[in-house]
C-alpha positions, 0 to 999 in steps of 0.5 A: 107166147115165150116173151121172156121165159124163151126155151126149154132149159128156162121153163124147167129153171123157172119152176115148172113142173118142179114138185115134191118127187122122191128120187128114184134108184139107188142113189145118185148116179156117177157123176157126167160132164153136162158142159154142151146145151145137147146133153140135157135133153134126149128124146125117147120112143113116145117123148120127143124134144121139140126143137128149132133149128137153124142152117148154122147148126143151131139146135135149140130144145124148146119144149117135151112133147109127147108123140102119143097126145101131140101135145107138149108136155111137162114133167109134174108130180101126181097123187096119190104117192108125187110119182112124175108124169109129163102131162100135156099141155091141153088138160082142164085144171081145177084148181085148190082156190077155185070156188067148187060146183055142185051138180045136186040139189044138196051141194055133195057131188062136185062137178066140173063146169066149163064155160064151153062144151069140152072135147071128148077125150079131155083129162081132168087135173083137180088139185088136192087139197093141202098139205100135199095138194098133189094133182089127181088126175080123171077122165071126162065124166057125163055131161050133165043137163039141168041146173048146177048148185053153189054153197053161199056164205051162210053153208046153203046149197042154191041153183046158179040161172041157166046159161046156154053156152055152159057145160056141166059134167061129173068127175070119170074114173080116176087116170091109170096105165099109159095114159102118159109116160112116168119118169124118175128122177135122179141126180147126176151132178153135185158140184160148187153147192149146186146139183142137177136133177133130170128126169129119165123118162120110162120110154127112154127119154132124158132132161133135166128137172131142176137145180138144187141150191145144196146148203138150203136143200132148195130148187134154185134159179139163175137169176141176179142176186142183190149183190148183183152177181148172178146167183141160184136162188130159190124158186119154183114151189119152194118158195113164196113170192112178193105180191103183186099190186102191191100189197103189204102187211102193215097199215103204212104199206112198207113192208110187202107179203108174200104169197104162198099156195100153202100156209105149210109155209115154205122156207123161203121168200123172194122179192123181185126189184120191179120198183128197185132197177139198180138191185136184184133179187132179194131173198128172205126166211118165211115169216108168220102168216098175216090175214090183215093185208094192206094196199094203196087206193087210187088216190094214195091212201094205205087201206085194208084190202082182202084176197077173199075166203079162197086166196093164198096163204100171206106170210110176212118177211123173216130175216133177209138171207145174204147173198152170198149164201146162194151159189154163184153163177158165171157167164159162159158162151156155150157155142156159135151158129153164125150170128146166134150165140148160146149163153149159158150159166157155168155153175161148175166145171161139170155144169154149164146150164144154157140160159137162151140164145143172143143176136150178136148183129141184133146186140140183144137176146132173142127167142124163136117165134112166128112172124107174120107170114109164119116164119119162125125168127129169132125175135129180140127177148123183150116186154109184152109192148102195146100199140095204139097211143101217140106221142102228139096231138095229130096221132102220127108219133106212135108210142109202145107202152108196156105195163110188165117191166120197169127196168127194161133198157133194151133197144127193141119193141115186140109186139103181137097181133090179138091172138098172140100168134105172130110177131113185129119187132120195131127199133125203141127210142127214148121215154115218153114222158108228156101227155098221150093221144089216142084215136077216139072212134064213136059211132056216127062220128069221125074219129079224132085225135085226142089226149087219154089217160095213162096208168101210173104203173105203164112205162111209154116209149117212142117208137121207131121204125119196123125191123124187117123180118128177113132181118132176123134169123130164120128157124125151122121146127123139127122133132127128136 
């Protein structure tokens, strides 16, 4: 589900797939205009550019797709030297902080164990451990019957019970050739204190990897700054981030942590302003690691808290950066497609980045996804929404409830079925701020309308009329 990070130029600026990779070549090349959203992906022979298209011409890149897996892919450094490879979507990944299994009695060979049998052909992506922490890539070793062993505090090596549905298996051969497709990675704008880093794919292909905030040497982001104005600013790996369900570093909870993958600190920390609606995005130095954290209980109290052996590096704040350090950024209107506008982020005048599509009928930024017959749509960009309160005692007034912003002023819900699959769009009215009711079901008895309690942290709003989806811009999927 893309609710807010909608299209293929977001999820690169977002971080995704952005690692420590070494450009490739002889340097730079000659500097190219990239003012129109078709010049920062091409497809090649094996990698593809998944697309959604319109009547009107519009021609959005949502995803890399490598033909040869059938998958989406994304560009992401691998050991042992942080060469790029787009990886598919569908590998099984071990990651640094999980508690690692053991197929012997003696704790030595470390296996992969699954809570399903995994399909045959399954790569394996294990993280290394840091500094460095590149992926390695395996095939799918033997399954393996019998018991599978943990490492308890004290260092012993102890059978896990039987369970039947899990799976058990040892680590294959390590992934070479053409398994997928490498890339390398080069620069082909640097203008106004921002370059643009793309990824030229053996097979031919062509997109952009990232941004670069040139005065700090750092991958950046178009987000709002704390000035308010639109600005690159850190993201990705090379940054820490504000840590969420509020912890801090002092025993008042005031000032917050952030969270690292490595206590190889990074340069920088961000805060987002989920608390703070009138400001933007803070940016700080890395400050010293703390092992003492500190959060809020239920009734208020600031306690010790703990991420375990296995958690992130914390660190504290250092000194926070101006904003005006980090370049700006403009408002661009890229191109119209009947109703459909594709806004952008001037960063120079040799660089316009595409940030996403807006419905000028709508009045609100939309994003491509199924509706409930499986027609792909322009829905308007909005929270994760939850059904299923009221607003009164007779359950007939429903509300929308989201827990992920805060701040949202828009004039839309979108909400999914279970499975995240297909989507609504409905017409959002005003704050709910009194008691919430919902439909109580127990077995043998009729259900009943009655008032249930809210986390703090949810914001609940009233719920207006359905936006019929022939009302929303109809797109197609297509590959290039």
């Amino acid at each position: 589900m893309r609710r807010v990070c909608a299209g293929l130029v977001m999820v690169m600026l977002g971080g995704a797939g952005c690692g420590d990779s070494t450009e490739g070549g002889a340097g730079p090349k000659e500097e190219s205009d990239f003012t129109s959203p078709g010049s920062f992906f091409k497809g090649g022979s094996r990698i593809k550019v998944q697309r959604t298209t319109t009547t009107e011409g519009l021609r959005w890149a949502e995803a890399t797709y490598d033909a040869a897996r059938l998958r989406p892919c994304t560009w992401q450094p691998v050991a042992p030297d942080g060469d790029l490879y787009c990886l598919s979507d569908n590998l099984h990944r071990v990651t640094r902080n999980e508690t690692p299994f053991y197929l012997d009695a003696s704790c030595t060979e470390e296996g992969v164990i699954s809570a399903n049998p995994l399909p045959a052909g399954t790569i394996l992506s294990k993280e290394a451990p840091h500094p460095g922490g590149l992926q390695q890539l395996f095939h799918l070793g033997a399954r393996v019957t019998g018991s599978v062993y943990l490492r308890d505090t004290s260092g012993g090596c102890h059978a896990l019970p039987d369970t039947p549905s899990r799976a058990a298996y040892r680590f294959g051969d390590e992934v070479t050739g053409n398994t997928f497709v490498k890339g390398v990675l080069r620069q082909h704008v640097s203008q106004d204190g921002v370059a643009a880093h793309f990824v030229e794919g053996e097979d031919g292909s062509f997109s952009l990897h990232h941004l670069e905030a040139t005065e700090h040497g750092v991958t950046c982001a178009v987000q709002q700054a704390q000035d308010a104005s639109q600005r690159c600013l850190p993201s990705g790996q090379d940054v820490a981030i504000a840590a969420l369900g509020g912890l801090s570093s002092d025993a008042s909870c005031s000032e917050p942590v952030f969270m690292a993958a490595s206590c190889n600190a990074p340069r920088f920390a961000v805060e987002h302003p989920a608390r703070r609606c009138e400001t933007g995005v803070s940016v700080f130095s890395t400050g010293p690691v703390t092992t003492e954290p500190y959060a809020r209980s239920e009734n208020g109290t600031c306690m010790e808290s703990s991420l375990g052996p296995n958690g992130p590096c914390l660190h504290r704040a250092g000194q926070e950066i101006p904003s005006t350090r980090w370049p700006e950024a403009s408002h661009v209107d890229m191109q119209t497609h009947g109703r459909l506008v594709v806004r952008g982020a001037r960063m120079s005048d040799s660089l316009h980045v595409p940030m996403g599509l807006f419905d000028t009928r709508l009045d609100a930024a939309c994003h491509f996804e199924m509706d409930t017959n499986g027609q792909l749509r322009c829905f308007p960009t909005t929270p994760a929404f939850n059904l299923g309160l009221y607003a009164d005692a007779s359950c007939t007034q429903a509300l929308a409830q989201t827990y992920a912003e805060h701040c949202y002023t828009g004039l839309y819900a979108v909400v999914t079925n279970t499975e995240g699959t297909t989507h609504r769009a409905y017409h959002l009215g005003a704050r709910h701020q009194g008691p919430t009711y919902a439909r109580i079901m127990l077995t043998g008895q009729p259900t009943r309308c009655a008032e249930v309690g809210t986390p703090a942290t949810s914001t609940r709003w009233l719920l207006g009329d359905e936006v019929p989806a022939s009302e929303l811009v109809p797109g197609r999927a297509t590959l290039d």
